[in-house]
N, C-alpha and C positions, 0 to 999 in steps of 0.2 A: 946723730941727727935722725929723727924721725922722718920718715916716707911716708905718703899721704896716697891711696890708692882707690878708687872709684871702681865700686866692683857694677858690672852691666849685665845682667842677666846670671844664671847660673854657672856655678863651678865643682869642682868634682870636689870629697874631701882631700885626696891626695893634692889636689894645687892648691886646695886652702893652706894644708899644711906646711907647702912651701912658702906660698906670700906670707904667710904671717910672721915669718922668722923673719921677714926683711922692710914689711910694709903692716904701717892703720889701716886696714880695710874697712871702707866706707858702703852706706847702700846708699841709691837713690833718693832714699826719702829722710837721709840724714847725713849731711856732709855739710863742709864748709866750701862753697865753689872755690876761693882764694888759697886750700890749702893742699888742694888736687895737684898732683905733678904726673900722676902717672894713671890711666883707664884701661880698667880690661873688661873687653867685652864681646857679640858676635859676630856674625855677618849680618843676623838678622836683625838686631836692635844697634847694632850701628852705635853710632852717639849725633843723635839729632843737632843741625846747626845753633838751636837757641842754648843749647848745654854745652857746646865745644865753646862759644862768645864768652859764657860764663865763666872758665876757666883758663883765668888770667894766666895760671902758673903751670899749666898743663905741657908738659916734654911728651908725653909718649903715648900712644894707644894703641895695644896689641890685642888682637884678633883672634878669638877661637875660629879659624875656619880660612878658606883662600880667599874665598869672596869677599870686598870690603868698599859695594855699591854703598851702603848706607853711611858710610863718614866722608864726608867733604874733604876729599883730599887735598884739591887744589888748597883750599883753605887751610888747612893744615900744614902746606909746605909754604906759604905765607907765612904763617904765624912759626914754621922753624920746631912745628909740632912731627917728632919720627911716629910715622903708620907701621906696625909689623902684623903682620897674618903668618899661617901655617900652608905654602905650599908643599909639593911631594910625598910629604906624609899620606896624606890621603888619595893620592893619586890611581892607587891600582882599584882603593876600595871603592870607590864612584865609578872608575873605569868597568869593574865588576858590574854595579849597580845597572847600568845602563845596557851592559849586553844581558841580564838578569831581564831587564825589560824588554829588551828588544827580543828573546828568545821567549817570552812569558805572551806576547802580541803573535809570534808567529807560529807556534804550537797551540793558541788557545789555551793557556794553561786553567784559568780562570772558567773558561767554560766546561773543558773537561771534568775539572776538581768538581764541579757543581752537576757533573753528569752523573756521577760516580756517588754521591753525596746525596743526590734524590732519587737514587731507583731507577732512572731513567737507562742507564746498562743495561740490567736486567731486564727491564720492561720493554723498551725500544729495540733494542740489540746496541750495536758499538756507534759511535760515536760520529760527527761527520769526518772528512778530511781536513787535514792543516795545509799549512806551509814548510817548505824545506829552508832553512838558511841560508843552506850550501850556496856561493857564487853569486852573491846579491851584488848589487854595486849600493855601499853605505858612504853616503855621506858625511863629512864631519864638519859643523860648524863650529869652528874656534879651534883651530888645531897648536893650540898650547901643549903645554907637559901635559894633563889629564887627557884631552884629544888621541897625542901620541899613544898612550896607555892604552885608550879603546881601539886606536888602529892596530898597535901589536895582539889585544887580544882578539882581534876577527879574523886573524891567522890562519887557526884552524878548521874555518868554515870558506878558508880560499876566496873571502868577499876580495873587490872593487872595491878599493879606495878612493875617495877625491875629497876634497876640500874645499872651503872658503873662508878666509880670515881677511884680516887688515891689508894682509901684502902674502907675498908670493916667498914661502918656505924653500931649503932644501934636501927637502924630501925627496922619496919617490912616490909620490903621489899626484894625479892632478890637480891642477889648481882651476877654480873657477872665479874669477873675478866680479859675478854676476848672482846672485844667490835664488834667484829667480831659474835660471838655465841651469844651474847645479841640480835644483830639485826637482826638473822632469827629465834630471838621466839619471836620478836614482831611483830605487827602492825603498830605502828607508834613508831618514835622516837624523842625526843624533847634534841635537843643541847640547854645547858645552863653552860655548859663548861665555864671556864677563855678562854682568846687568850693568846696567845705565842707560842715560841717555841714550848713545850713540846706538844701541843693542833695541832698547826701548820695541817692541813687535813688530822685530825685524821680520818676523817670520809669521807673516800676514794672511789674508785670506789670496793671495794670487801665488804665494811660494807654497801654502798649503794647495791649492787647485794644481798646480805643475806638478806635487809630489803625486797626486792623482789616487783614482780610487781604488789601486792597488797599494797606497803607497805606506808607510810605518812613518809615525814619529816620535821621537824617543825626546824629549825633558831631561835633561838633569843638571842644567844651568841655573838659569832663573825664571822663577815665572813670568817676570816682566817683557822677558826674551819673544816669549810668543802672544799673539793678541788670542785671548782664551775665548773671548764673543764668535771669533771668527772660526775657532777650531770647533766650535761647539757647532758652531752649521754647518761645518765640511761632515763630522765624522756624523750626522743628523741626514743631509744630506747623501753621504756618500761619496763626496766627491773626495774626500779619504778614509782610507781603509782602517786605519788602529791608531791609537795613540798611548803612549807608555811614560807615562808622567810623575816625576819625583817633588816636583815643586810649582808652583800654583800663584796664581796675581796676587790673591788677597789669604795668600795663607795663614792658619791653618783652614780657613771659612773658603772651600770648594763651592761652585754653586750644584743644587743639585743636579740640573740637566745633565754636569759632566760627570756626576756619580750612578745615572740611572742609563748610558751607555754600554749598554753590551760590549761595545768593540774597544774597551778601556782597561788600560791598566794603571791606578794609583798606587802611590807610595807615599807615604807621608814626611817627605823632606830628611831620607837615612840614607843619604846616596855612603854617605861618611859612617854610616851609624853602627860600626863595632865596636866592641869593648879595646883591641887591639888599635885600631884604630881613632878613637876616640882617647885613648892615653898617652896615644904619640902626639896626637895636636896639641892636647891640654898640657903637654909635657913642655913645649915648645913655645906656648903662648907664653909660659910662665920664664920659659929659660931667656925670651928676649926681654923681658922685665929686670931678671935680674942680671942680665948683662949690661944693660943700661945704665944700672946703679952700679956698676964696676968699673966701667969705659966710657959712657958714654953713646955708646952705639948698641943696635939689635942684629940680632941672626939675621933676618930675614924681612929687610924691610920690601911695603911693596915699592914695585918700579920707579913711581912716581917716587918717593923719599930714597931713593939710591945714595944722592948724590948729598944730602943733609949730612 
């Protein structure tokens, strides 16, 4: 029996080489919607609702990446369609990513490199003061697996931990059940939130004001997570201090205002972006595919499709 397979955006040759022994890989601009049973694809191209409608025969869609705001899930477990993504895999290297930022904001890294880089050492003398790390109280929004991963790694800088999620963890950390009062008893805040609706700029221009104009904010969730209008007047303004950002409303198209910010740090959506890492996802996208075609079931479905 032939497997009919809807490829979404880019794939490594290594996972070509695996689907191909098992599945017709189709592109976008050439398939038969009726012959589709199986879609791979990212967090960021999703599979828009007028193309999931399309595919009457669709079982399964598996996810390069944790994130998977962009496929209609609920829809999905209507129609008896299994969602799979890649969490853990990439869990320490985004956890990395984020204190990379948050250490890249409180050193000035970006200003230094550029001091160093124009003569201005030589010319001026050294350089101004930073910030220490040491003993901050950090925030975490979204304290899932990847959360946890940044609160073990701020270990060593002896931070404050706290929290705000859905509901109240058993951790040791505090919980804030208010995201507003969390953000004016930190220092810095680290988004690692889901995107959607419910997340939608939760982190507005009044939780950017409480994080205050000493305060750090770190990205590496979703763009949609933060209102970007709002941070662009805070950190303009002043009424915040830095911002360390992996991911963007309308990415990859930044606007400039937040490119021409001295007190910024972008990245362009690598919280995940190692070779190591990057072959364990793609490794995984592929093995819940063809475990599908074995059993019936995937490694790693999300939450929602558990119980499919």
């Amino acid at each position: 029996m032939t497997h009919h397979l809807l490829q979404i955006g880019g794939i490594t040759p290594d996972m070509r080489e695996r689907l191909e022994a098992a599945f017709t890989i189709h592109q976008l601009d050439d398939f038969d919607p009726t012959a589709i049973t199986h879609v791979i694809t990212n967090g960021h191209d999703g599979v828009n609702p007028e193309l999931m409608t399309s595919l009457s025969n669709l079982k399964v869609i598996s996810g390069y990446g944790v994130g998977y705001d962009a496929i209609d899930v609920t829809e999905a477990v209507r129609r008896n369609i299994l969602v799979a993504h890649t969490p853990n895999v990439l869990n320490q290297e985004v956890a990395t990513t984020a204190l990379l930022l948050l250490l890249a904001c409180y050193r000035e890294l970006l200003r230094d490199d550029a001091y160093v880089r124009s003569g201005d050492w030589q010319a001026k003398g050294n350089a101004p003061l930073t910030r220490s790390m040491d003993k901050q109280t950090v925030g975490i929004l979204g304290l899932g697996r990847i959360g946890q991963a940044i609160a073990d790694k701020l270990a060593p800088w002896d931070a404050t931990v706290v929290y705000h999620s859905r509901g109240k963890k058993d951790v040791p950390y505090r919980y804030f059940d208010n995201l507003t009062e969390m953000a004016r008893a930190c220092d810095a805040l680290i988004c690692i939130t889901p995107g959607g609706p419910s997340t939608h700029k939760i982190v507005n221009a009044e939780v950017l004001e409480a994080l205050g104009p000493n305060g750090t904010l770190i990205n590496v969730s979703r763009g949609s997570v933060v209102d970007e209008a709002a941070l662009i007047a805070a950190l303009t303004s002043g009424k915040l201090g830095w911002a360390g950002l992996d991911v963007f409303e309308a990415e990859p198209v930044v606007p400039q205002a937040l490119r021409d910010l001295p007190n910024t740090v972008l990245l362009p959506h690598v919280g995940s972006a190692t070779v190591e890492t990057r072959a364990a996802m793609g490794a995984l996208t592929v093995d819940n595919l063809l475990q599908h075609l074995k059993d019936g079931t995937v490694m790693t479905p999300v939450p929602e499709c558990a119980e499919l």
